[in-house]
C-alpha positions as CSV (number, residue, x, y, z in Angstrom):
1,X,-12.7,36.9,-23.5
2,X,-10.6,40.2,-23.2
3,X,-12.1,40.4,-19.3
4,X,-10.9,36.7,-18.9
5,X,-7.5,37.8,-20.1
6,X,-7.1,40.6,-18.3
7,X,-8.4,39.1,-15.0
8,X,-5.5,36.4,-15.8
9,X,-3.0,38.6,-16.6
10,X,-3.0,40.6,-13.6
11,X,-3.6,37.8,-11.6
12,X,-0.2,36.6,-12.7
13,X,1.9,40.1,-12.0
14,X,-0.2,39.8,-8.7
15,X,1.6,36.7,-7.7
16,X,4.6,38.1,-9.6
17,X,4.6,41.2,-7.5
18,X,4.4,39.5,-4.0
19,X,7.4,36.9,-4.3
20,X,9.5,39.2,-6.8
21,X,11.1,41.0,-3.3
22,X,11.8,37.8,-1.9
23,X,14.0,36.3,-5.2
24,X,16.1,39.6,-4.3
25,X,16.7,39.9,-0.6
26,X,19.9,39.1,0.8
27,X,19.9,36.1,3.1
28,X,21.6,36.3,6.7
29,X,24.1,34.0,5.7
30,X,25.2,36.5,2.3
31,X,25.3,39.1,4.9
32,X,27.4,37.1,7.5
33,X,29.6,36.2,4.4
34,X,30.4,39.7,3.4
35,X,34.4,40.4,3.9
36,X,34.6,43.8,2.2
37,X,35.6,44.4,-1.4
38,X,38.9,45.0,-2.7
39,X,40.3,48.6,-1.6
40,X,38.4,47.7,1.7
41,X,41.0,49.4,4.1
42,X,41.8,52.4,2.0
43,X,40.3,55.0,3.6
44,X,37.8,56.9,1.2
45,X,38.7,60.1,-0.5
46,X,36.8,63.5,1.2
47,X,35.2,65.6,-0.7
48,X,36.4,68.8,-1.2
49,X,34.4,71.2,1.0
50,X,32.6,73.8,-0.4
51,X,29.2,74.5,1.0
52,X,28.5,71.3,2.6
53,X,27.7,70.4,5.7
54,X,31.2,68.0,7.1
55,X,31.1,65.3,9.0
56,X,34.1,64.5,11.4
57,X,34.6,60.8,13.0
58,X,36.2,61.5,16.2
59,X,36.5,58.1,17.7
60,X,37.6,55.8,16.8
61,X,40.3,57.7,15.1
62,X,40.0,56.9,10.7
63,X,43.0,55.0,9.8
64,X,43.6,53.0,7.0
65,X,44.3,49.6,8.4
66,X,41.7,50.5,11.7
67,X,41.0,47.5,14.0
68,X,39.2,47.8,16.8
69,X,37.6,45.4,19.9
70,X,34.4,45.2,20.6
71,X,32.8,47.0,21.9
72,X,34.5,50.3,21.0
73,X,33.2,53.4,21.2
74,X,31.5,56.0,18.3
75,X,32.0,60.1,18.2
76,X,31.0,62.4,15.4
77,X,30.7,65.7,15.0
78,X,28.6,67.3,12.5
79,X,29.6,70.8,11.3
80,X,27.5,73.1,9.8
81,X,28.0,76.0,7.3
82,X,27.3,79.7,8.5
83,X,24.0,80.2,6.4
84,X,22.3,76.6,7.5
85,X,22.4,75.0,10.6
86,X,22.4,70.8,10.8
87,X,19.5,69.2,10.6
88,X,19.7,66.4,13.3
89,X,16.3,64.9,11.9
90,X,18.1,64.0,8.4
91,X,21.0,61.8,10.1
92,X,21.1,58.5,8.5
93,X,23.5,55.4,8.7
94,X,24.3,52.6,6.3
95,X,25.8,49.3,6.6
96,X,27.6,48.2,3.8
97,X,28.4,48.0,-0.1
98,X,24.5,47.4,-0.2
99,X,23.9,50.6,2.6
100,X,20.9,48.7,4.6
101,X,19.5,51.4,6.4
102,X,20.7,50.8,10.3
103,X,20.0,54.4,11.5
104,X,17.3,53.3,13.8
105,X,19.3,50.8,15.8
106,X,21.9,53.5,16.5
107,X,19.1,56.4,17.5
108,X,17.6,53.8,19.8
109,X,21.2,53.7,22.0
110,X,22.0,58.0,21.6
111,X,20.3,61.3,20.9
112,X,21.5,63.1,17.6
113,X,22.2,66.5,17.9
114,X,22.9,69.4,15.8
115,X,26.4,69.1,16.8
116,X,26.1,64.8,16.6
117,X,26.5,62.3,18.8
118,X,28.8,59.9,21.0
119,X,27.9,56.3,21.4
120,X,30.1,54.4,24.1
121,X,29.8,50.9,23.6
122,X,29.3,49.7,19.5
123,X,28.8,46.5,19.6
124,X,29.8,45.2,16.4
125,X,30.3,41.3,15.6
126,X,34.1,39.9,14.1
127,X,34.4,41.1,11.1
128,X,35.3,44.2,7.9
129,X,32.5,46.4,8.5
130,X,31.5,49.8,6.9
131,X,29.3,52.5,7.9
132,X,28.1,55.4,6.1
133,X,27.3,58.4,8.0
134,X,25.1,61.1,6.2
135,X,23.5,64.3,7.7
136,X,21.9,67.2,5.8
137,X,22.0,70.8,7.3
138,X,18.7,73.1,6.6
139,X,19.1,74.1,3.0
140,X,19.1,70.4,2.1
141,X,22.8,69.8,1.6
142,X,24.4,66.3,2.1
143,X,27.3,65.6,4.1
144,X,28.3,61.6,3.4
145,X,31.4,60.2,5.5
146,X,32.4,56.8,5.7
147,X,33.5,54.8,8.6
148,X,35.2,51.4,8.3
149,X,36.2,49.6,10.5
150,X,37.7,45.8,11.3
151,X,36.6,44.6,14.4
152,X,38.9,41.6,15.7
């Protein structure tokens, strides 16, 4: 009887287990609904810099209110700190209050270097939209800016 029971009950976190990720995925239409949150155009505080790598967006230029057209072009540049050198393997982008991992479908377009990269042509649907840029240099430390944009 304790066998039958047991075989039940992990049947049942079985089944739990594979439809448990799809009761908390976000649908294509959440994510086309997304408008930013409150404080969406402020630009985000920098951290003061101490040891840690830095992470400078060079086009298009950060401004509070920034609207650009599709598509617009992307230029950061990555600095490191005299005793560690950028790691370019480390770069990562987010999308989002949620940060879906989109670092792939930027690294398919341009080559990150050590010293970071320029993309041309972003092409970015209508919308608020924010990225987060991270990098780590070779002693592990994180460098995490934010770019947000409003394409129009």
């Amino acid at each position: 009887m304790k066998k039958l029971i047991a075989v039940a009950l992990a049947a049942s976190f079985a089944v739990h287990a594979q439809t448990a990720p799809r009761d908390w995925l976000i649908s294509p239409a959440e994510a086309l609904a997304y408008q930013g949150e409150g404080g969406f155009n402020e630009q985000p505080a920098l951290r003061a810099r101490s040891v840690v790598p830095q992470i400078d967006i060079i086009k298009p230029e950060p401004a509070a209110d920034l609207k650009v057209k599709a598509p617009f072009p992307i230029s950061v540049l990555f600095k490191g700190q005299s005793d560690a050198a950028i790691d370019p393997s480390t770069f990562k982008v987010m999308y989002g209050a949620l940060k879906f991992d989109i670092t792939s479908r930027i690294t398919k377009f341009v080559k990150v270097t050590p010293t970071g990269f320029s993309l041309d042509n972003a092409q970015i649907p209508v919308g608020k939209h924010r990225l987060t840029l991270q990098v780590q240099d070779e002693k592990q430390r994180v460098a995490e800016r934010e770019l947000r944009v409003e394409v129009e």
